[in-house]
C-alpha positions as CSV (number, residue, x, y, z in Angstrom):
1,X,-44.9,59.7,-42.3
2,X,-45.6,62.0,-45.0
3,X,-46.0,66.2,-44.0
4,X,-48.2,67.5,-45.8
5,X,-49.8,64.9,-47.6
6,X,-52.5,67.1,-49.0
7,X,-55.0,64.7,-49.9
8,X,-53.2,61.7,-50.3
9,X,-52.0,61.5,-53.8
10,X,-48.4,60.6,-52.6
11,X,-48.7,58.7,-49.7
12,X,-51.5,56.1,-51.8
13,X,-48.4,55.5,-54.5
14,X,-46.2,54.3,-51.5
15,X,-49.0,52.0,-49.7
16,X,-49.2,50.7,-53.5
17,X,-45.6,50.0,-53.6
18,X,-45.0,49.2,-49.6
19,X,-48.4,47.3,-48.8
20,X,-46.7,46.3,-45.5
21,X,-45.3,49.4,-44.4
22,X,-47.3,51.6,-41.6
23,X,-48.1,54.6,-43.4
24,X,-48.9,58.2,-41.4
25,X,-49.9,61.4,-43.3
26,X,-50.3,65.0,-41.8
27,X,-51.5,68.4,-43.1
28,X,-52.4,71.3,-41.6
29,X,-55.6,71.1,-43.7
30,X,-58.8,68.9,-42.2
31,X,-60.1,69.9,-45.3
32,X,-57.6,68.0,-47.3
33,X,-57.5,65.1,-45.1
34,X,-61.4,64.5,-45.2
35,X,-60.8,63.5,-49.0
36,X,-57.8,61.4,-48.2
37,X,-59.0,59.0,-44.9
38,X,-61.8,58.8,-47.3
39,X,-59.7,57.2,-50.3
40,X,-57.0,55.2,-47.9
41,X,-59.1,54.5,-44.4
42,X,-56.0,52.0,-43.5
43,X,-53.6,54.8,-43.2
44,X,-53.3,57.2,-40.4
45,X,-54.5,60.5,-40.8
46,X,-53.4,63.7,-38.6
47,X,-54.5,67.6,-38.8
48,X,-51.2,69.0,-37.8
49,X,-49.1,72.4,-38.1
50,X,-44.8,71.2,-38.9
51,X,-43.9,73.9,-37.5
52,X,-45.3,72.4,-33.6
53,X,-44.6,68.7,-34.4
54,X,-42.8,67.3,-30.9
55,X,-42.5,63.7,-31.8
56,X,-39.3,62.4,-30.7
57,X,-37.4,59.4,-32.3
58,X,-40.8,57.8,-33.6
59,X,-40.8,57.2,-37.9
60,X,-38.1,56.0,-39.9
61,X,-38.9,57.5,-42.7
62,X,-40.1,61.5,-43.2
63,X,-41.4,62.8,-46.6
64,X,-42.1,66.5,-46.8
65,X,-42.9,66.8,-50.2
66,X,-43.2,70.4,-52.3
67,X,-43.9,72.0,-48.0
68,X,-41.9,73.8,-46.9
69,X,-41.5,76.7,-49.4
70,X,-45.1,77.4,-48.0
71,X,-43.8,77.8,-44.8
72,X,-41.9,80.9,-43.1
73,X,-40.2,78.9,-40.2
74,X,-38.5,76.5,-43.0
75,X,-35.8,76.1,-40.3
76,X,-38.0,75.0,-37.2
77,X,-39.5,72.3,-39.3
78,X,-36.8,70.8,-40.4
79,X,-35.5,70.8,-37.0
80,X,-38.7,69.0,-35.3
81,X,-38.2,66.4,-38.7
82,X,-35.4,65.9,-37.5
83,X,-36.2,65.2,-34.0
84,X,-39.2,63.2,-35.0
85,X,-36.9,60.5,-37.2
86,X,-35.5,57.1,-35.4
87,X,-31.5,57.0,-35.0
88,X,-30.6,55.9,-38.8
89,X,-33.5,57.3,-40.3
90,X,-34.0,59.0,-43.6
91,X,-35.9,62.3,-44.6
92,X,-36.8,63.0,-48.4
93,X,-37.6,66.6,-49.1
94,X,-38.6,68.4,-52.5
95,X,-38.8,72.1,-52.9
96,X,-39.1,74.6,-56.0
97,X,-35.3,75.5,-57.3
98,X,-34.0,78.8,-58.3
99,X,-35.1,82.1,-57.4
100,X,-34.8,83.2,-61.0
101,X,-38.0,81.3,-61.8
102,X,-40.3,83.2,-59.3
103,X,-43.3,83.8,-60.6
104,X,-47.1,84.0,-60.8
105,X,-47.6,80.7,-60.1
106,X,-45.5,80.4,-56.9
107,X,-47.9,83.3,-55.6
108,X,-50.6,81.3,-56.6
109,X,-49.3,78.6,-54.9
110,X,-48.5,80.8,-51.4
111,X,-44.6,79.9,-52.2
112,X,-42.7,81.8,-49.5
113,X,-39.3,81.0,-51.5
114,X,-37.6,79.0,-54.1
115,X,-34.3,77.1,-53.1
116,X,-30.7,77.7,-53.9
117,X,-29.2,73.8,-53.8
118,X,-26.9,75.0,-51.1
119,X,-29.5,76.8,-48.9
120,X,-31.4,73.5,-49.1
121,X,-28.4,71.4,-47.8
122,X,-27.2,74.3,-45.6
123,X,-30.6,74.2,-43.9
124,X,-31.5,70.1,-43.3
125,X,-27.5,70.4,-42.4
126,X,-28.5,72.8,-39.7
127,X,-30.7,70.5,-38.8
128,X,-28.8,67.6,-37.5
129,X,-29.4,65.1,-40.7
130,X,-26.5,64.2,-42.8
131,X,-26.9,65.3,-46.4
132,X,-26.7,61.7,-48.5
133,X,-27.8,62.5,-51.9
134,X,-29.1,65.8,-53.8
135,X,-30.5,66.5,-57.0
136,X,-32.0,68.7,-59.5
137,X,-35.3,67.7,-61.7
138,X,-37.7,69.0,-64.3
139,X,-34.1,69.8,-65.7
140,X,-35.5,69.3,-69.5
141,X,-38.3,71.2,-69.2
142,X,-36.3,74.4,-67.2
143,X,-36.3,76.1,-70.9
144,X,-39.7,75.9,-71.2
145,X,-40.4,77.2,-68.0
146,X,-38.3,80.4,-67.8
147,X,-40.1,81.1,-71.4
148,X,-43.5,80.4,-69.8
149,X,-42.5,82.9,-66.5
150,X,-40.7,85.3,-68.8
151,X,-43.9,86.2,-71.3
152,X,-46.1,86.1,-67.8
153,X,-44.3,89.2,-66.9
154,X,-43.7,90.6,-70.3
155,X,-47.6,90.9,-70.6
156,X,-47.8,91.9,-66.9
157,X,-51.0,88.6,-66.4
158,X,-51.7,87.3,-63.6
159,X,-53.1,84.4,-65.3
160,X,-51.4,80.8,-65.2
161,X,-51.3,79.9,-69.1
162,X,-48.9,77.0,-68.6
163,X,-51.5,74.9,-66.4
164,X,-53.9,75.4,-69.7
165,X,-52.0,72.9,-72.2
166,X,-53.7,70.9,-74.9
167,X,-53.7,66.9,-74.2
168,X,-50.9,66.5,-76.8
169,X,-48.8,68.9,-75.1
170,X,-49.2,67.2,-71.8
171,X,-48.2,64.0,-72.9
172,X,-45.4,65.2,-74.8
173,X,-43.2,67.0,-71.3
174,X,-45.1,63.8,-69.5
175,X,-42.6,61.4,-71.5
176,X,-39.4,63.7,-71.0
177,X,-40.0,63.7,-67.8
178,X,-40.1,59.7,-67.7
179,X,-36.6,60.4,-69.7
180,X,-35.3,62.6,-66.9
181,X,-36.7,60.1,-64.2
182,X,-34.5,57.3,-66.2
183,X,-31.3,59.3,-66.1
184,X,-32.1,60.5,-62.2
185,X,-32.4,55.9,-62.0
186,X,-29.1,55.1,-63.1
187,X,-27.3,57.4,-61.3
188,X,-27.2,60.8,-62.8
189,X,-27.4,63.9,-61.0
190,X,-28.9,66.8,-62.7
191,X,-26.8,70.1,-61.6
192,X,-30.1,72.5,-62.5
193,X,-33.8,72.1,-62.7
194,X,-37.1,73.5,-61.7
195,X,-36.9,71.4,-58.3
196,X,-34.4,70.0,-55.7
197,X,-34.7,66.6,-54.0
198,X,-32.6,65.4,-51.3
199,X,-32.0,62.4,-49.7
200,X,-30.6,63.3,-45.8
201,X,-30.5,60.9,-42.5
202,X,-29.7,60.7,-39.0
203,X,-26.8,59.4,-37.7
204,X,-27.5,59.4,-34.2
């Protein structure tokens, strides 16, 4: 089950690696899910709020993927993840990292927060799940992105400059990212970076 699939752009990369798996997607948007059962008719499609999921022991395997910074009750849908996973099963979440990076862009993107890595594992902790495996990533381009945030409010715009960036550009932070996504591979964990993963599961 992915939460929040938006309109599908993650959850069609796992069907393309795990053709056999059963695949579920949610988001509280019909609007976004329209576009998605549209692309990927074989997967299951739900309009639902996290915060009210009340599925017990059902999926072994939950992504919430860049959601629940959106959400207020960050805490109540972690807990109804973690209620929804089988004994043994796993939940992947990514959020936005360091408050120090707020900016226009996270209001443009309705962020409610950006994570501390212990806030992040404090919380899913809270939850039940068993932390297993935590990381930073878009470590390389974290430079880069406090110089982007820090002119945006040097020049007091509320305009996002850093989504306008010339084809060159693009493919340039495209292949250090493939770098970072190498060293995340062989077993490197990056202690900083503009986003957390984390790898938790239930034990019981």
């Amino acid at each position: 089950m992915e939460v929040g699939c938006g309109t599908g752009f993650v959850i069609q990369a796992v069907q393309e690696h795990y053709p056999q798996a059963v695949l579920h997607g949610s988001d509280y948007f019909e609007e976004s899910l329209v576009h998605a059962r549209k692309r990927m008719p074989s997967i299951n499609f739900t309009q639902q709020d996290a915060r009210k999921i009340d599925e017990e022991d059902l999926y072994d395997v939950i992504g919430a993927f860049d959601v629940i910074e959106h959400i207020n009750k960050d805490e109540l849908v972690l807990s109804n993840l973690s209620h929804a996973l089988k004994s043994r099963g796993t939940l992947l979440v990514t959020v936005p990292q360091h408050r120090w990076l707020w900016s226009v862009v996270d209001e443009h993107a309705c962020h409610v927060r950006r994570y501390t890595r212990s806030e992040l594992v404090s919380k899913v902790t809270q939850s039940g799940l068993t932390v297993e495996y935590v990381t930073s990533f878009v470590s390389l381009l974290v430079p880069l992105m406090w110089l982007s945030r820090l002119r945006t409010k040097i020049i007091q715009t509320k305009s996002i400059d850093e989504f306008h960036i010339s084809s060159w550009l693009n493919r340039l932070l495209e292949i250090i990212m493939f770098i970072e996504l190498g060293l995340i591979k062989i077993g490197i964990k990056l202690p900083f970076g503009g986003s957390l993963l984390l790898l938790a599961s239930k034990k019981r």
